[in-house]
FIKOLLO-192357 format. One record per residue (C-alpha): residue number from 0; residue in one letter; x, y, z. Coordinates in Angstrom, 3 decimals. Example, Ala and Ser with C-alpha at 12.3 -4.5 7.8 and 13.67 -1.06 7.14 Angstrom:
<pts>
<pt pos="0" code="A" u="12.300" v="-4.500" w="7.800"/>
<pt pos="1" code="S" u="13.670" v="-1.060" w="7.140"/>
</pts>
This chain:
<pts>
<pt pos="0" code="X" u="18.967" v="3.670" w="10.653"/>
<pt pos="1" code="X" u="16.559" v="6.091" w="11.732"/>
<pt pos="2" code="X" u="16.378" v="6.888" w="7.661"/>
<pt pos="3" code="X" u="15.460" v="3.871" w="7.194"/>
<pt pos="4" code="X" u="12.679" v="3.261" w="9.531"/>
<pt pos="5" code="X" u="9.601" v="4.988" w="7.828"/>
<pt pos="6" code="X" u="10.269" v="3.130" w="4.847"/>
<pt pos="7" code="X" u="10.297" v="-0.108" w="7.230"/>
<pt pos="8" code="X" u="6.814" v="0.701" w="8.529"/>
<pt pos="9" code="X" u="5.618" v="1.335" w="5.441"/>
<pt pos="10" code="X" u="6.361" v="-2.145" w="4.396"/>
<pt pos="11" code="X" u="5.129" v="-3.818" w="7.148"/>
<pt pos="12" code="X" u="1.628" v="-1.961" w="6.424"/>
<pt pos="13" code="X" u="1.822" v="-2.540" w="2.817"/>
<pt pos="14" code="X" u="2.607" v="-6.255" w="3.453"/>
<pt pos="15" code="X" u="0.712" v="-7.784" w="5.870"/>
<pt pos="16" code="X" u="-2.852" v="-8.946" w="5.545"/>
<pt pos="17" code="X" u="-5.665" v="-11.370" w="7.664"/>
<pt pos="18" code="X" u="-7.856" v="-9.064" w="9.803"/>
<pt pos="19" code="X" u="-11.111" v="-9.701" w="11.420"/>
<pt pos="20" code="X" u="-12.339" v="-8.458" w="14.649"/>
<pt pos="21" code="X" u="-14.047" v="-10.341" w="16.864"/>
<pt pos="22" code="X" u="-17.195" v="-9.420" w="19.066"/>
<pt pos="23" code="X" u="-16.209" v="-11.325" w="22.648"/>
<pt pos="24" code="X" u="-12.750" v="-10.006" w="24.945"/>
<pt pos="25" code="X" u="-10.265" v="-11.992" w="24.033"/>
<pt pos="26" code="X" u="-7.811" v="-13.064" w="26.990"/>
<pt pos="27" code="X" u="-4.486" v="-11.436" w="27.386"/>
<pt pos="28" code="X" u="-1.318" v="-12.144" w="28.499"/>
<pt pos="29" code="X" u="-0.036" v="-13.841" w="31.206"/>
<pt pos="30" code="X" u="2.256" v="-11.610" w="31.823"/>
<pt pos="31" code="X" u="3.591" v="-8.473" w="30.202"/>
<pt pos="32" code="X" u="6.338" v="-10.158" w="28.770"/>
<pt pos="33" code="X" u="4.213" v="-12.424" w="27.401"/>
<pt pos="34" code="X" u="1.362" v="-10.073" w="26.092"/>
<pt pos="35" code="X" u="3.585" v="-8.315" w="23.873"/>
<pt pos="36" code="X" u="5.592" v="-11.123" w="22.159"/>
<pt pos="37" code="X" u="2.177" v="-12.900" w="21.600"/>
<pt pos="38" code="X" u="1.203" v="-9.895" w="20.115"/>
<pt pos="39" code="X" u="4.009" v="-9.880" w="17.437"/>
<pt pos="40" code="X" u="4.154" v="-13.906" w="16.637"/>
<pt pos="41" code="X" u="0.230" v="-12.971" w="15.768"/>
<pt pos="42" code="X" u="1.188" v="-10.402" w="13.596"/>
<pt pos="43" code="X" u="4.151" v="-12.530" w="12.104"/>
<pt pos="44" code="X" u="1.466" v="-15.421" w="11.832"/>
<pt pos="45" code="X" u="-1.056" v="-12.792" w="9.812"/>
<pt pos="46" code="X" u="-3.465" v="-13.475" w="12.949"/>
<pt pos="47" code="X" u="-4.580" v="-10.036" w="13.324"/>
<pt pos="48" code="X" u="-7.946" v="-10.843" w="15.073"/>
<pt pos="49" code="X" u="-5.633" v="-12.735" w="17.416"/>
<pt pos="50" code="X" u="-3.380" v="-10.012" w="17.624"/>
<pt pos="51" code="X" u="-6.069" v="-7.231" w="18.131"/>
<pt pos="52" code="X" u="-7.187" v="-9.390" w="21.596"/>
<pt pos="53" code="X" u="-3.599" v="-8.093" w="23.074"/>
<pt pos="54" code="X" u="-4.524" v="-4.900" w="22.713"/>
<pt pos="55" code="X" u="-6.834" v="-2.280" w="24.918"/>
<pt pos="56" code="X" u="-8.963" v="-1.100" w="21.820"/>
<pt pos="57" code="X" u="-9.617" v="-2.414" w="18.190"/>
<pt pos="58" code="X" u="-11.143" v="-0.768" w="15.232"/>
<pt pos="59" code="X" u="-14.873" v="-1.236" w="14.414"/>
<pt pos="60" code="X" u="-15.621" v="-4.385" w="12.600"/>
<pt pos="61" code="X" u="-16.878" v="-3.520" w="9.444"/>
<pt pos="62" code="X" u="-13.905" v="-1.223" w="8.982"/>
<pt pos="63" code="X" u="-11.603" v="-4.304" w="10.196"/>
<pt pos="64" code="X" u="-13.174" v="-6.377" w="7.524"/>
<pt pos="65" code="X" u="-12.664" v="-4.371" w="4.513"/>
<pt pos="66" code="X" u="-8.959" v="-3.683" w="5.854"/>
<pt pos="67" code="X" u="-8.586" v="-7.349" w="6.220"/>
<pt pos="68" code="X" u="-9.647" v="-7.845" w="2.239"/>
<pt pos="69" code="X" u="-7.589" v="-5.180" w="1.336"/>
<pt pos="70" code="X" u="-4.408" v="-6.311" w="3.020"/>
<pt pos="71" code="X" u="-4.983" v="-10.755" w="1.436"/>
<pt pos="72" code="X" u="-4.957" v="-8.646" w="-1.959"/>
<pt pos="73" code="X" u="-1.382" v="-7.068" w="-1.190"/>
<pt pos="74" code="X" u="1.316" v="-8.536" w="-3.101"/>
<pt pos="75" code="X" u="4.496" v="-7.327" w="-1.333"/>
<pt pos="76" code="X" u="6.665" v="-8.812" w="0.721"/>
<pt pos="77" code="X" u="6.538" v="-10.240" w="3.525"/>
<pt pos="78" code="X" u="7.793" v="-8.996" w="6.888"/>
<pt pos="79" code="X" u="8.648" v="-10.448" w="9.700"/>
<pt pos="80" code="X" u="9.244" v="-9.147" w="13.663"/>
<pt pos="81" code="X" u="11.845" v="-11.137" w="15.758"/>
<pt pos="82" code="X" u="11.853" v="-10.421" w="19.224"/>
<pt pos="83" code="X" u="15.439" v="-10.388" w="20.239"/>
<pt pos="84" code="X" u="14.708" v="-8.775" w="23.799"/>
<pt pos="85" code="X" u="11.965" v="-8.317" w="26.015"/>
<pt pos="86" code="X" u="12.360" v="-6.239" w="28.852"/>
<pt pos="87" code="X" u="9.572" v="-5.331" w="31.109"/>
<pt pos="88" code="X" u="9.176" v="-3.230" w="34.291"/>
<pt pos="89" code="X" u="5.535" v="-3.844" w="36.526"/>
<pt pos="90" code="X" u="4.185" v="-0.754" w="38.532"/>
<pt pos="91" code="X" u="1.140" v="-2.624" w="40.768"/>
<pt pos="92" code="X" u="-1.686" v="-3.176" w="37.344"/>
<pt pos="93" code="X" u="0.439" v="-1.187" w="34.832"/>
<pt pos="94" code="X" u="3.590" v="-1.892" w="33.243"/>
<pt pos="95" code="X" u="6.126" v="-0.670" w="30.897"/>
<pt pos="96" code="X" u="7.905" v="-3.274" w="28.035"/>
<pt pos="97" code="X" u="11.481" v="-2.072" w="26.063"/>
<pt pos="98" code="X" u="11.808" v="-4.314" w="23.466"/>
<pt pos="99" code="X" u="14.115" v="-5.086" w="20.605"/>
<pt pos="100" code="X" u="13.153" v="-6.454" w="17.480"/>
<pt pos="101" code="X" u="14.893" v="-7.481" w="13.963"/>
<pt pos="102" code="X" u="13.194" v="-6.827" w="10.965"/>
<pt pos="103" code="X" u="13.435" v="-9.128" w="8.240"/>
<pt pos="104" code="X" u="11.808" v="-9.189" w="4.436"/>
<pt pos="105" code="X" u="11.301" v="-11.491" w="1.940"/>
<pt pos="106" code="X" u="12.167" v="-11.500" w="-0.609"/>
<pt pos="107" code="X" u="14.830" v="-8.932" w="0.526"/>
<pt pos="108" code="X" u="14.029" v="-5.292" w="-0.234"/>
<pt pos="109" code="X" u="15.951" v="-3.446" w="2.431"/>
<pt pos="110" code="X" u="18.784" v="-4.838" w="5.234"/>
<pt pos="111" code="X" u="17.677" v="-6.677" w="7.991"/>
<pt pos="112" code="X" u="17.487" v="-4.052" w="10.670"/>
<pt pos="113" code="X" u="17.906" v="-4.129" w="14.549"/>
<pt pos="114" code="X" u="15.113" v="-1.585" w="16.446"/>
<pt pos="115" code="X" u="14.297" v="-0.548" w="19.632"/>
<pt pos="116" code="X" u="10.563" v="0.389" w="21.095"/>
<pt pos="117" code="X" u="9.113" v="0.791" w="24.231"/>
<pt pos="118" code="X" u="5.133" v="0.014" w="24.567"/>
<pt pos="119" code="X" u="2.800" v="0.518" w="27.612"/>
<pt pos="120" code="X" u="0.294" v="-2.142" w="29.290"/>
<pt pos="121" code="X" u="-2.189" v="-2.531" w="31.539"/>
<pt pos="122" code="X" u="-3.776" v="-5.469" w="33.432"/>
<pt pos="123" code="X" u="-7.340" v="-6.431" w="33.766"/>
<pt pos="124" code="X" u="-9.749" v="-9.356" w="33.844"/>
<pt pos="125" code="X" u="-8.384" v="-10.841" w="30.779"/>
<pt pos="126" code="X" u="-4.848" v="-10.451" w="31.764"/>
<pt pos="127" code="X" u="-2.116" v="-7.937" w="30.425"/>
<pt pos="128" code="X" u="-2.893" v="-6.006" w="26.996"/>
<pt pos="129" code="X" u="-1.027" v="-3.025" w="25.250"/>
<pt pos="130" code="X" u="-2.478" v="0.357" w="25.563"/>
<pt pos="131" code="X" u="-2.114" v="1.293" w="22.188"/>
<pt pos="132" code="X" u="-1.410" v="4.971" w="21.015"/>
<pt pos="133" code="X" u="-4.074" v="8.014" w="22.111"/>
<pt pos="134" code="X" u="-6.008" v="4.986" w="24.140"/>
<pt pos="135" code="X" u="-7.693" v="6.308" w="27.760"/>
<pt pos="136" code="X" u="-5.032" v="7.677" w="30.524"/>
<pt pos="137" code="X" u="-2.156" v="6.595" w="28.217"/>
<pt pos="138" code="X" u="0.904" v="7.199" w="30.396"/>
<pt pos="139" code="X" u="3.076" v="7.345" w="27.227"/>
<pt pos="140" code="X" u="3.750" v="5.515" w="23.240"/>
<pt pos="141" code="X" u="5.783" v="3.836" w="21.584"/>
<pt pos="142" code="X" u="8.422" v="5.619" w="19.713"/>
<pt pos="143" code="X" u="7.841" v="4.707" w="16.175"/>
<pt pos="144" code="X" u="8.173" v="1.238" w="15.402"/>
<pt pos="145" code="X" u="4.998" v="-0.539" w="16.616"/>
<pt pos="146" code="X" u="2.805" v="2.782" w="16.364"/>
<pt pos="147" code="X" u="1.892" v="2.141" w="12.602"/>
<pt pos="148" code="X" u="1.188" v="-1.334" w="13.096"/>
<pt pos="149" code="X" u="-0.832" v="-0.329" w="15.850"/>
<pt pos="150" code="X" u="-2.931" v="2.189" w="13.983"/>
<pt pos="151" code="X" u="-3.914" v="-1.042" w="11.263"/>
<pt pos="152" code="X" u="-5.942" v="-2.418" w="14.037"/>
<pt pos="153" code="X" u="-7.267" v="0.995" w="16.086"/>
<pt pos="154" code="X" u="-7.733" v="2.747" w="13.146"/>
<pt pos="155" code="X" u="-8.187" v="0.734" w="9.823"/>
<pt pos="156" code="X" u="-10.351" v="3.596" w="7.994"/>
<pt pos="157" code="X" u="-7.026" v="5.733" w="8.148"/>
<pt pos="158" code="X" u="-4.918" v="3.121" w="7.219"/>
<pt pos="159" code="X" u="-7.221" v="2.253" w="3.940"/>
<pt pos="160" code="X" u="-7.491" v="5.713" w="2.961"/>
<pt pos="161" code="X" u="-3.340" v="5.504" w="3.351"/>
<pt pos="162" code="X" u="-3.034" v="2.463" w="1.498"/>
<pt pos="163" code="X" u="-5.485" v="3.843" w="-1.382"/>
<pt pos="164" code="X" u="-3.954" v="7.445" w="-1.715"/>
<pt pos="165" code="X" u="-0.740" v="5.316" w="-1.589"/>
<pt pos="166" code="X" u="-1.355" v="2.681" w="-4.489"/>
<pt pos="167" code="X" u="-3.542" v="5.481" w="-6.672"/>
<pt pos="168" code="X" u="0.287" v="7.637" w="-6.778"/>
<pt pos="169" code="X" u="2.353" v="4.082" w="-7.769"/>
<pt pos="170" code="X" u="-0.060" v="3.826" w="-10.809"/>
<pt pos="171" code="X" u="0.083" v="7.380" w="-12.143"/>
<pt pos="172" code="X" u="4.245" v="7.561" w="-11.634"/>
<pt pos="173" code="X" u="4.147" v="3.825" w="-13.713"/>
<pt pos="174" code="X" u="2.264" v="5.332" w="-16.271"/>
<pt pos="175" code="X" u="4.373" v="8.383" w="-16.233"/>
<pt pos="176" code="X" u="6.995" v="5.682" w="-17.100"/>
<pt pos="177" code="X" u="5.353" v="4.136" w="-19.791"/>
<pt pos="178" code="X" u="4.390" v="7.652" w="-21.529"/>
<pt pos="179" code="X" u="7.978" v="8.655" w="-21.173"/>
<pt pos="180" code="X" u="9.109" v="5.773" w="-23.125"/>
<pt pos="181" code="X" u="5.975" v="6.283" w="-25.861"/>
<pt pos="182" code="X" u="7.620" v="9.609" w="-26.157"/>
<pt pos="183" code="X" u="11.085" v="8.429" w="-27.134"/>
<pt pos="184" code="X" u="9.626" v="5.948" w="-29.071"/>
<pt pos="185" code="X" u="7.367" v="8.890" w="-31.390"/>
<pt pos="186" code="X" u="10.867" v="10.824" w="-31.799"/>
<pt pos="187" code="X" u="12.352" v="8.077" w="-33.405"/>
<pt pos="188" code="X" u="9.646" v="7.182" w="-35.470"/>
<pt pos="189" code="X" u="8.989" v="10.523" w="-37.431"/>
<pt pos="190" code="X" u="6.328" v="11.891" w="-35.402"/>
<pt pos="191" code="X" u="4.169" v="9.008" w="-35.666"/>
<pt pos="192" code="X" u="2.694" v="6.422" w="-32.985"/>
<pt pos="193" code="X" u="3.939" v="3.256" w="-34.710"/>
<pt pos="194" code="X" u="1.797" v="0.632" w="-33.223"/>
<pt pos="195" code="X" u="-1.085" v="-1.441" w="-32.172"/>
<pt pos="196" code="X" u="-3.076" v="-2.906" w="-29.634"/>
<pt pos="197" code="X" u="-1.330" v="-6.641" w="-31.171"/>
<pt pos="198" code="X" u="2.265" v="-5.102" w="-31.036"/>
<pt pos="199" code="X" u="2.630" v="-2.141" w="-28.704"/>
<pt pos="200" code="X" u="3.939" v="-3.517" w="-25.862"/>
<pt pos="201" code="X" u="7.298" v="-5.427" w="-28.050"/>
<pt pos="202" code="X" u="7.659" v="-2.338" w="-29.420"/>
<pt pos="203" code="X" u="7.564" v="0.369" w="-26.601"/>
<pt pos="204" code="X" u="9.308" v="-2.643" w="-24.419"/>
<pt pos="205" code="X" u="13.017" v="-1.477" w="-25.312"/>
<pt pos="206" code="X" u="11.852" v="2.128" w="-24.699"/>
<pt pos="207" code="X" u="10.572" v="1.092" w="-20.621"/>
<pt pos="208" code="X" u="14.002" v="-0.127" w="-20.303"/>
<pt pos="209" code="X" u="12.610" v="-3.575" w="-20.878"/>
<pt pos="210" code="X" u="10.704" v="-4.019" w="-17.576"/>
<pt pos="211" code="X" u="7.313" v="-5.485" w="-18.885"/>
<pt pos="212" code="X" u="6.101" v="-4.339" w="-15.175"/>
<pt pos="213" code="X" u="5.284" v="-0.484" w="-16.787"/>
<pt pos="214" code="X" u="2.237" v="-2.053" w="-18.821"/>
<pt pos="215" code="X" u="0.322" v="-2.851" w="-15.993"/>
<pt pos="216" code="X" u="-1.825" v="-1.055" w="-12.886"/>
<pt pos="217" code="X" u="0.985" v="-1.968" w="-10.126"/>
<pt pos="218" code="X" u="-2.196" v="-2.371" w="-7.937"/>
<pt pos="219" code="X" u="-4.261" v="-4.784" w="-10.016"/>
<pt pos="220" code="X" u="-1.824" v="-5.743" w="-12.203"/>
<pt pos="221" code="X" u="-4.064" v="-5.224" w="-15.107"/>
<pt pos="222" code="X" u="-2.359" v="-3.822" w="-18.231"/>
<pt pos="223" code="X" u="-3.201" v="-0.710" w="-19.310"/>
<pt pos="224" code="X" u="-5.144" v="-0.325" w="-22.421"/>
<pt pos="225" code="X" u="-3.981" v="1.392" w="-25.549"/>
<pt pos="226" code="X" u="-7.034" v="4.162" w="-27.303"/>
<pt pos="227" code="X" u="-7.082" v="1.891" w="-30.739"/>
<pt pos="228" code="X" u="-7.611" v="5.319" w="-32.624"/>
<pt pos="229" code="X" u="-4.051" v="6.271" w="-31.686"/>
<pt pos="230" code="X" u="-2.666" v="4.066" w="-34.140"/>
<pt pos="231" code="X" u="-0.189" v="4.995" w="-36.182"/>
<pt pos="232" code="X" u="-1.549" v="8.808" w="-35.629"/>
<pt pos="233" code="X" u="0.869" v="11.626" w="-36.343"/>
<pt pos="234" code="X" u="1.592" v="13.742" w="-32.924"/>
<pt pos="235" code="X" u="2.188" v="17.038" w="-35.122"/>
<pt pos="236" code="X" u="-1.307" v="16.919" w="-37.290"/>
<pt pos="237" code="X" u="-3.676" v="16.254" w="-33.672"/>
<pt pos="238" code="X" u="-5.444" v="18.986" w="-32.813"/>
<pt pos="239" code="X" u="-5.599" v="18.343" w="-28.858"/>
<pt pos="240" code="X" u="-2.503" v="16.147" w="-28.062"/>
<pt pos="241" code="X" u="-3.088" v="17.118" w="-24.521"/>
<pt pos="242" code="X" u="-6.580" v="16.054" w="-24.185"/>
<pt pos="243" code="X" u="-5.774" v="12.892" w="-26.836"/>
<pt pos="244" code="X" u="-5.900" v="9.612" w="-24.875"/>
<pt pos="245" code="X" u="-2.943" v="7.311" w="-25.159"/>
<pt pos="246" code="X" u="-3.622" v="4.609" w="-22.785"/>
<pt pos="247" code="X" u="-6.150" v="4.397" w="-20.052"/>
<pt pos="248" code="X" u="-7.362" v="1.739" w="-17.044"/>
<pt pos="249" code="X" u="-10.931" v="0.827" w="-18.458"/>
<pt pos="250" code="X" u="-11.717" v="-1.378" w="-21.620"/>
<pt pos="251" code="X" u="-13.789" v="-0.819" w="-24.830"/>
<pt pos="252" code="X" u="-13.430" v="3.320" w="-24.009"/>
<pt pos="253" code="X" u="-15.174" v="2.825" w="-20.514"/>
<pt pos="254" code="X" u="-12.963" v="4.282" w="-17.786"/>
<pt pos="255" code="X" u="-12.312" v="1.948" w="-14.596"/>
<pt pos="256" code="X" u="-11.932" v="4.392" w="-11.604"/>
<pt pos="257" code="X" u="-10.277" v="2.386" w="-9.874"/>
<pt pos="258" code="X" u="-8.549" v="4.601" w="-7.562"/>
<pt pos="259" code="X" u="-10.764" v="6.514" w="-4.996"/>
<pt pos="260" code="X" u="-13.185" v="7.146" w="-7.785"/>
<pt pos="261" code="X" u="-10.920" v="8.138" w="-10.377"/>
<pt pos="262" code="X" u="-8.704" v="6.455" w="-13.476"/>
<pt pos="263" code="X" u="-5.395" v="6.983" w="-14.584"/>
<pt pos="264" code="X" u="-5.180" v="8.094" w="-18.088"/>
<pt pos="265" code="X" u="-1.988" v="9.282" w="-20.890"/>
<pt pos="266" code="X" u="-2.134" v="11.505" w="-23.150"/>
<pt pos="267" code="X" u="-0.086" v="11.940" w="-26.361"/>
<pt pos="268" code="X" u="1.744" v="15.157" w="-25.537"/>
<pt pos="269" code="X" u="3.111" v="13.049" w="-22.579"/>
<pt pos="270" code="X" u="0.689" v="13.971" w="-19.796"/>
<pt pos="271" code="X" u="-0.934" v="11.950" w="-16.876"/>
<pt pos="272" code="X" u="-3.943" v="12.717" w="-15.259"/>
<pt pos="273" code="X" u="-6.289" v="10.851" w="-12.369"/>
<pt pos="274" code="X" u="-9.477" v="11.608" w="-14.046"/>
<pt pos="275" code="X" u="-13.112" v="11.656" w="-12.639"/>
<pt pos="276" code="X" u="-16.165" v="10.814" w="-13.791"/>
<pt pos="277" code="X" u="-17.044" v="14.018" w="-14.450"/>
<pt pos="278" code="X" u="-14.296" v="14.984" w="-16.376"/>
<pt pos="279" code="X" u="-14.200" v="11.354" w="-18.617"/>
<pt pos="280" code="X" u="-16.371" v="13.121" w="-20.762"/>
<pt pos="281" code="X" u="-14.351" v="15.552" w="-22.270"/>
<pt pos="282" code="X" u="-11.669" v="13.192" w="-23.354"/>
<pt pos="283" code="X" u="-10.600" v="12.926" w="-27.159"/>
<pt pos="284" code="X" u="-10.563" v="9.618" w="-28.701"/>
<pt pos="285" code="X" u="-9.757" v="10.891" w="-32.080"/>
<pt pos="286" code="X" u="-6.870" v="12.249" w="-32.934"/>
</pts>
């Protein structure tokens, strides 16, 4: 189980989306019970401003905003948190909550998992909220489960750069794919790069093990675009195969960078490189 877990959290980061902030203080809970499974049926109900008012401390606003756009655009799956046990323990204005969640997604992508957390709360004018991780006289944390989901509403510039960094390696490992498969594809066609911006992707298809997903940015879902000068170019006669661009993220030789600032680009001898603006100039379009 515990295996499992990061890649659960992950998920649930990757997944979710809605998130504003909101400039009043938003009431708590009633009670700590209640607090923390309001909390989650927000976050199950992609309410994260609503969800944020259960907590101590939020993110700044503008940061909230752009990590709100960035999460609609996510096209994973969803998860969802079912409280299967509250538990919660008062000490005069503070209060401790063990809870026990199941975590489902959908479409199924892992097994529905039973896990355990413990979270912290306090009470004030607005009624019980969650003292989040590294928040003000924090008497302790929870152990692993909530602490991610957490962080997506204290601190949303980490998360982004996460989520970036995250998305940037998916597109260079699917290209890595895709140039694998142009490889075999060269050895059984003498040498030679046997197709066209009309008929590449039926011809490399049975060389991706026919998964048209390789062809496109697995963030954007925009398909790669083949260097038209490639065409039916002989590997053995370039002079820089390394420095020869296969296919790139851009359009009419104009690099998209894409990915914090940089593109993903293939090469003919098989390499992939995040390239910058600074290096785009060096490329070779000619064989």
């Amino acid at each position: 189980m515990r295996a499992i877990l990061p890649v659960i959290l992950i998920l649930w980061i990757l997944a979710q989306g809605g998130m504003t902030h909101s400039t009043g203080e938003p009431p708590g809970g009633t009670t700590p019970e209640a607090a923390v499974r309001s909390l989650i049926e927000a976050l199950n109900a992609l309410d994260l401003k609503r969800a944020a008012g259960f907590l101590t401390t939020a993110g700044p606003a503008p940061a909230l905003a752009t990590l709100e756009v960035d999460l609609k655009s996510q096209r994973a799956g969803r998860v969802t948190l079912n409280v299967e046990q509250v538990r919660a323990e008062e000490y005069g204005e503070r209060a401790t909550v063990a809870l026990k969640v199941i975590v489902e997604v959908t479409p199924p992508t892992a097994p529905r998992q039973s896990l355990e957390d413990r979270v912290e709360l306090v009470r004030g004018p607005q009624g019980w909220k969650v003292r989040p991780p590294g928040a003000p006289v924090s008497l302790g944390s929870p152990t692993g489960m909530l602490a991610p989901i957490f962080a997506s509403l204290t601190d949303p510039d980490a998360v982004l750069a996460s989520r970036q960094a995250a998305r940037r390696e998916l597109c260079r490992l699917n290209m890595r794919n895709l140039l694998v498969g142009v490889r075999f594809f060269v050895d059984d066609h003498e040498d030679r790069f046997a197709f066209s911006r009309k008929n590449y992707q039926s011809r490399l298809l049975p060389y991706v093990r026919k998964d048209p997903a390789h062809f496109v940015c697995p963030e954007t879902r925009t398909p790669y675009t083949l260097n038209p000068k490639i065409e039916a170019a002989s590997q053995q006669k370039m002079f820089r195969p390394g420095a020869t661009v296969v296919f790139y993220e851009g359009a009419d030789g104009k690099l998209d960078f894409r990915h914090l600032g940089a593109a993903c680009v293939g090469f003919a001898d098989g390499s992939i490189r995040l390239v910058t603006p600074a290096e785009a100039s060096v490329l070779r379009w000619n064989p």
